[in-house]
C-alpha positions in Angstrom: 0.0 0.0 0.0 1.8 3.0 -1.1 1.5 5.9 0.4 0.4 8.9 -2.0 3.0 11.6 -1.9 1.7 15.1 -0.9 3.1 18.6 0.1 0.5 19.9 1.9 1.2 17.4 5.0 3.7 19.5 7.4 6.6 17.8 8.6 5.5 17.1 12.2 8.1 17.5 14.9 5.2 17.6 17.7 3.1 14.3 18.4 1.0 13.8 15.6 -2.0 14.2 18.0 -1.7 16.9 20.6 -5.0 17.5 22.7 -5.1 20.0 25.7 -7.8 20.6 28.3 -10.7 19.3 25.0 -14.2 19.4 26.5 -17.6 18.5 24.9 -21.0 19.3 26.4 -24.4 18.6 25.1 -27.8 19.7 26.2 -26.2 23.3 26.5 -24.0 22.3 28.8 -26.0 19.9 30.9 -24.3 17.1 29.6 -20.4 17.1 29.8 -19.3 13.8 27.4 -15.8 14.7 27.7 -13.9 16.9 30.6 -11.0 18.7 30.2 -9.2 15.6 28.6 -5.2 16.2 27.2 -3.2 13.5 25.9 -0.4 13.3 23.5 -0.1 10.3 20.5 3.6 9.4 18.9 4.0 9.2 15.5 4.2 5.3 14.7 2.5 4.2 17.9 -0.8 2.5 18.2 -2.6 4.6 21.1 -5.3 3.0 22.9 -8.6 4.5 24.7 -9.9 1.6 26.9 -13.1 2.4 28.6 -17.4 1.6 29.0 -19.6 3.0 26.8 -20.9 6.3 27.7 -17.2 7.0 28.6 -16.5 9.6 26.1 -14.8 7.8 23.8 -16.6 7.8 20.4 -17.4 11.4 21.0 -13.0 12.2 21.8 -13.1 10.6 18.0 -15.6 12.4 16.5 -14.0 16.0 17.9 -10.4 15.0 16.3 -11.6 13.9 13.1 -13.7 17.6 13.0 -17.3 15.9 12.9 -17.6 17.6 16.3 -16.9 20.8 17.2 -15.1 21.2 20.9 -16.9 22.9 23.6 -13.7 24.7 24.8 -10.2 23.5 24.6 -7.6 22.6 21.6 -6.3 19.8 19.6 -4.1 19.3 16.6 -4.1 16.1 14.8 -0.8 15.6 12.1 0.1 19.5 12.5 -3.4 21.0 11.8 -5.9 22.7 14.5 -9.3 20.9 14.2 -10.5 24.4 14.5 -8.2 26.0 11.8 -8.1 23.5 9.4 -10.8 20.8 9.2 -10.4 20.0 5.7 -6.7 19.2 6.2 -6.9 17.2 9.0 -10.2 15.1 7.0 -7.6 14.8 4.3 -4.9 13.2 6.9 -7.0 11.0 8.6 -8.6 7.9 8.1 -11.4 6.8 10.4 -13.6 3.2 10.9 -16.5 4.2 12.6 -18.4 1.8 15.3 -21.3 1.5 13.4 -21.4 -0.3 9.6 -21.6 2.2 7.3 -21.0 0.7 3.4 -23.9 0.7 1.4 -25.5 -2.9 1.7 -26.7 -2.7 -1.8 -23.2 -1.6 -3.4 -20.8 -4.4 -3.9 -17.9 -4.1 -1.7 -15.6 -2.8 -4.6 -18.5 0.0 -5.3 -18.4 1.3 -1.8 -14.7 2.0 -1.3 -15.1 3.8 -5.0 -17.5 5.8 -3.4 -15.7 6.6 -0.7 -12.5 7.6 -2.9 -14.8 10.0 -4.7 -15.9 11.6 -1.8 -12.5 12.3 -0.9 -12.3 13.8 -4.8 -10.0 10.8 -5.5 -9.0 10.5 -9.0 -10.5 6.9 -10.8 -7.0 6.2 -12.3 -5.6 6.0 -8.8 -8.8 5.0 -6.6 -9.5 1.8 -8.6 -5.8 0.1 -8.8 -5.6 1.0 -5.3 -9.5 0.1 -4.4 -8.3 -3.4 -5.2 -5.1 -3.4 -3.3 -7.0 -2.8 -0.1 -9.3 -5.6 -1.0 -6.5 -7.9 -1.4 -5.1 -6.5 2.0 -8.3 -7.5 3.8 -8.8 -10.6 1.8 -12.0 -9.5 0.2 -10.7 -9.8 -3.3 -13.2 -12.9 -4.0 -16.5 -11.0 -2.9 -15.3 -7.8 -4.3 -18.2 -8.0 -6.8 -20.9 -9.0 -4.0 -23.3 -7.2 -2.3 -22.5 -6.1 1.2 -25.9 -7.4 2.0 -24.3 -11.1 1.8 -21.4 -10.5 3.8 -20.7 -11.8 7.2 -20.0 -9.2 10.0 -16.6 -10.2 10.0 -16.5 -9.2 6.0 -18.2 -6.1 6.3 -15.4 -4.7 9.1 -12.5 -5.9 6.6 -14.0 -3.4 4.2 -14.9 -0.7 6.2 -11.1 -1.2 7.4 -10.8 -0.9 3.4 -12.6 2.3 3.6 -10.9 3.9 6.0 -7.7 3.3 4.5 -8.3 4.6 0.7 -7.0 7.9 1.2 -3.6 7.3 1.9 -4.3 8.6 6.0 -1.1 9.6 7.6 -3.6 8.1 10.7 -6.1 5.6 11.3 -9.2 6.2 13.7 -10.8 2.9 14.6 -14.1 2.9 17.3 -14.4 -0.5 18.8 -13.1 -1.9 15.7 -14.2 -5.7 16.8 -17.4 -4.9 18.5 -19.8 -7.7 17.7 -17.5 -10.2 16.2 -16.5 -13.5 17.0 -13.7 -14.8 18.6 -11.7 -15.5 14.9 -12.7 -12.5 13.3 -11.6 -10.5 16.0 -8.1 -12.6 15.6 -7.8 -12.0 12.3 -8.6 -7.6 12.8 -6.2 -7.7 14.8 -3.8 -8.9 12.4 -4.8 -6.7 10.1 -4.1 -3.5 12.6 -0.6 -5.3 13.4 0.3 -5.2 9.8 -1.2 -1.5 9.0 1.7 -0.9 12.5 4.6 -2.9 11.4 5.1 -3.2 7.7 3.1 0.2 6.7 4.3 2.5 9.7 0.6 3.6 10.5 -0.3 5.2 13.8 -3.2 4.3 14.6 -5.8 5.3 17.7 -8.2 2.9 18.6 -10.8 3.0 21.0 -12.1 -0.4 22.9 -13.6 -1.9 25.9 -12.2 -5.2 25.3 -9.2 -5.3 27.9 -7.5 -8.1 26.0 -7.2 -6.6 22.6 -5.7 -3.3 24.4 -3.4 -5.1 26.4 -2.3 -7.0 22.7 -2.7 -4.5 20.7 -1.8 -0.7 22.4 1.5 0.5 23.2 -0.4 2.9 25.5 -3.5 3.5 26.4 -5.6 5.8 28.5 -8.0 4.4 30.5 -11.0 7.0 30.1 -14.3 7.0 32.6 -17.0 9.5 32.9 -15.5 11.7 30.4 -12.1 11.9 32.1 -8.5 10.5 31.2 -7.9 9.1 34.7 -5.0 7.5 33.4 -2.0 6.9 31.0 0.8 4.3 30.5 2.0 1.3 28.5 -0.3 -1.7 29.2 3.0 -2.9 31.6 3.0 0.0 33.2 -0.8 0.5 33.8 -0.8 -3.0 35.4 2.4 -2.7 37.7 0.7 0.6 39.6 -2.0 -2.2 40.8 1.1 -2.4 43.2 1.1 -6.1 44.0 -0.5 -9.2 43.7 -4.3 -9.0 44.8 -6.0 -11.3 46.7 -9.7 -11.1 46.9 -10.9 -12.8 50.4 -15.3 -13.1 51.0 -15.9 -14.0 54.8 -19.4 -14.9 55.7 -19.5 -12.5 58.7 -19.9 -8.7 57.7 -18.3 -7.7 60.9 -16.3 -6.7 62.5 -13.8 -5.4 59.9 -10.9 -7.0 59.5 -9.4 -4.5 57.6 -6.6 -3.1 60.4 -5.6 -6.6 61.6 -4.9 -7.6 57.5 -3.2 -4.5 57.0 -0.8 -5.3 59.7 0.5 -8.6 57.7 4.2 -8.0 56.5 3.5 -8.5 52.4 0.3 -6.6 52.6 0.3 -3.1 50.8 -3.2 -2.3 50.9 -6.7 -3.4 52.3 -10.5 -2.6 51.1 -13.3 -3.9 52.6 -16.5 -4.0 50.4 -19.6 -5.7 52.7 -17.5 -8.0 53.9 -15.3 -8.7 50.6 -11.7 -8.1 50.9 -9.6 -6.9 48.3 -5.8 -7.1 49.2 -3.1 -5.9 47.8 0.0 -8.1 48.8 3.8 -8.7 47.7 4.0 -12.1 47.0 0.1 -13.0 47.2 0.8 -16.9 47.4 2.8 -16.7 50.8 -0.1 -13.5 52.3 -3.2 -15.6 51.0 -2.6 -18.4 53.9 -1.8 -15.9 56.4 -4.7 -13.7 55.7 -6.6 -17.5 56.3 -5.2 -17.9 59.5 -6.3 -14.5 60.3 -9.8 -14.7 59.9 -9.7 -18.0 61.2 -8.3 -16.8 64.6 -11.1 -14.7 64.8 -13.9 -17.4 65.1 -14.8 -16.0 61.2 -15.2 -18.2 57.9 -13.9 -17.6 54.5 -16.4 -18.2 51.9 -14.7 -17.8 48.6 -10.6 -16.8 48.5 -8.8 -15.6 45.0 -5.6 -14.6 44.0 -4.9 -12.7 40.8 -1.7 -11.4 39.3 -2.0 -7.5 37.8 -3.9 -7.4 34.8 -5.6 -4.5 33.3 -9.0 -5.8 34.6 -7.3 -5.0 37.9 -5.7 -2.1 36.9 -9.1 -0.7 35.2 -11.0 -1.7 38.8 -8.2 0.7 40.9 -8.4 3.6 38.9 -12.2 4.0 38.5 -13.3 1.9 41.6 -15.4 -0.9 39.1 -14.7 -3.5 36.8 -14.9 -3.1 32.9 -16.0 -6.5 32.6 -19.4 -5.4 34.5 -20.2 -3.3 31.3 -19.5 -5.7 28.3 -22.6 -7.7 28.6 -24.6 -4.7 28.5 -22.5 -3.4 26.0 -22.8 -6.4 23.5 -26.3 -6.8 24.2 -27.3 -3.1 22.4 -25.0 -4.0 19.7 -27.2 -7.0 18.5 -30.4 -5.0 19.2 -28.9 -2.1 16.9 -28.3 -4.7 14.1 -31.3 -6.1 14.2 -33.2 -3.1 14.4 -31.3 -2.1 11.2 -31.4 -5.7 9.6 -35.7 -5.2 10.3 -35.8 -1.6 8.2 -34.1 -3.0 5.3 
């Protein structure tokens, strides 16, 4: 996939996405989407927004590619002010929205056309490379089927296609597996490994899926209620857990341990949560059975004990006091009830 040659791109000695203090309310101002959110993305990297729906994440997308206006702060996205220069930055970017977007009565091959001509695309260099990027996603043998027979995985590999026709300098992608199976999320993320290492793509994803950020991202903000609580490289995000935890569930709600477990040499930290314990320990496998003994001592009973190593799940949990794992379900149960809504008007 070559990349188009153009001098109108600037020569970009600052991230290629700079965002200070960006806010968006809605409802005139009742409703505050995203607050006060800065970050930085490096050329090259792929830069992860992890976080529930409702978090702010689509709508930090939307107000970097220029389909939203910001409420109050700045951004620049590969050298150009989203304020100053929308069209620029539209020309820069490539984005694959959330939501399926190609033309289910197009062929695959008709819609990423269409999309080269709205980007005012010349044919004798939007239909050679049209049918590189079907080859790329490995949709070169349904290129001349409707979209209306493709599988869900088929129809993310083109709008993957899509997203990539105008040569972007960076790639957008909004929960680029939501919905799909197991495989075909495998095989996305191949695809967004290869756009990384053999094309030098940056790419900013968002996701609530904490396994494909912590395989995917080489950082990633974790992003709740609007607000970038937090920054770091996946390793980094889950060594400030601080420790191994050890989750402990004693029938009796009192009394509260919490002072005589804190006083254990290799524990770090104690919550207690109606009588559920969540301990942070050095060494979790030698604290566990002293924690046991503990409770024990005081005529109480352990009903369920875990132990856990840091992993972003637990890393997610101590910087916005809840799981991400509580969300999906939700999450993937709209998705299927958007589909078929749209399936149903069709």
């Amino acid at each position: 996939m070559a990349q188009q040659e153009s001098s109108s791109l600037p020569r970009l000695s600052k991230p290629i996405i700079f965002v200070d203090k960006l806010s968006k309310t809605f409802s005139d101002g009742k409703i505050k989407a995203v607050d006060d959110v800065s970050f930085e993305v490096k050329e090259g990297e792929v830069f992860g927004f992890l976080g529930p729906n409702g978090a702010g994440k689509t709508t930090t997308i939307n107000m970097l590619t220029t389909l939203l206006k910001p409420s109050s702060g700045n951004a620049e996205v590969c050298g150009y002010n989203v304020y100053k220069h929308p069209t620029e930055v539209r020309r820069s970017v490539g984005v694959v929205p959330q939501e399926y977007t190609a033309d289910e009565e197009m062929t695959g091959y008709d819609n990423i056309i269409l999309c080269a001509d709205l980007y005012g695309m010349p044919r004798s260099d939007s239909k050679p490379h049209g049918e590189e990027l079907l080859r790329l996603v490995e949709l070169q043998d349904a290129a001349n089927r409707k979209v209306s027979t493709y599988s869900g995985g088929m129809r993310r590999r083109l709008e993957l296609a899509c997203g990539l026709i105008n040569y972007p300098t960076l790639l957008f992608l909004d929960e680029p597996t939501l919905g799909l199976d197991v495989q075909t999320r495998a095989a996305v993320w191949k695809y967004i490994r290869m756009l990384k290492d053999e094309y030098h793509m940056t790419l900013f994803m968002t996701t609530h899926y904490l396994e494909e950020a912590d395989a995917l991202c080489d950082r990633i903000a974790i992003i709740d209620h609007g607000h970038v609580v937090k920054i770091g490289s996946p390793e980094e995000l889950k060594a400030s857990v601080g420790g191994d935890v050890i989750t402990v569930t004693v029938r009796e709600a009192t009394p509260d341990l919490s002072t005589d477990i804190a006083q254990i040499p290799l524990v770090r930290d104690v919550k207690n949560t109606a009588g559920t314990y969540r301990v942070k320990a050095e060494q979790g496998e030698e604290a566990a059975p002293e924690i046991m003994d503990l409770i024990r001592s005081k005529g109480m009973h352990v009903t369920k004990i875990a132990l856990t190593k840091p992993t972003l799940d637990e890393a997610y949990l101590e910087f916005t006091g809840r799981q991400l794992r509580e969300e999906e379900t939700d999450r993937m149960s709209m998705f299927s009830q958007r589909v078929t809504m749209r399936r149903a008007r069709s």
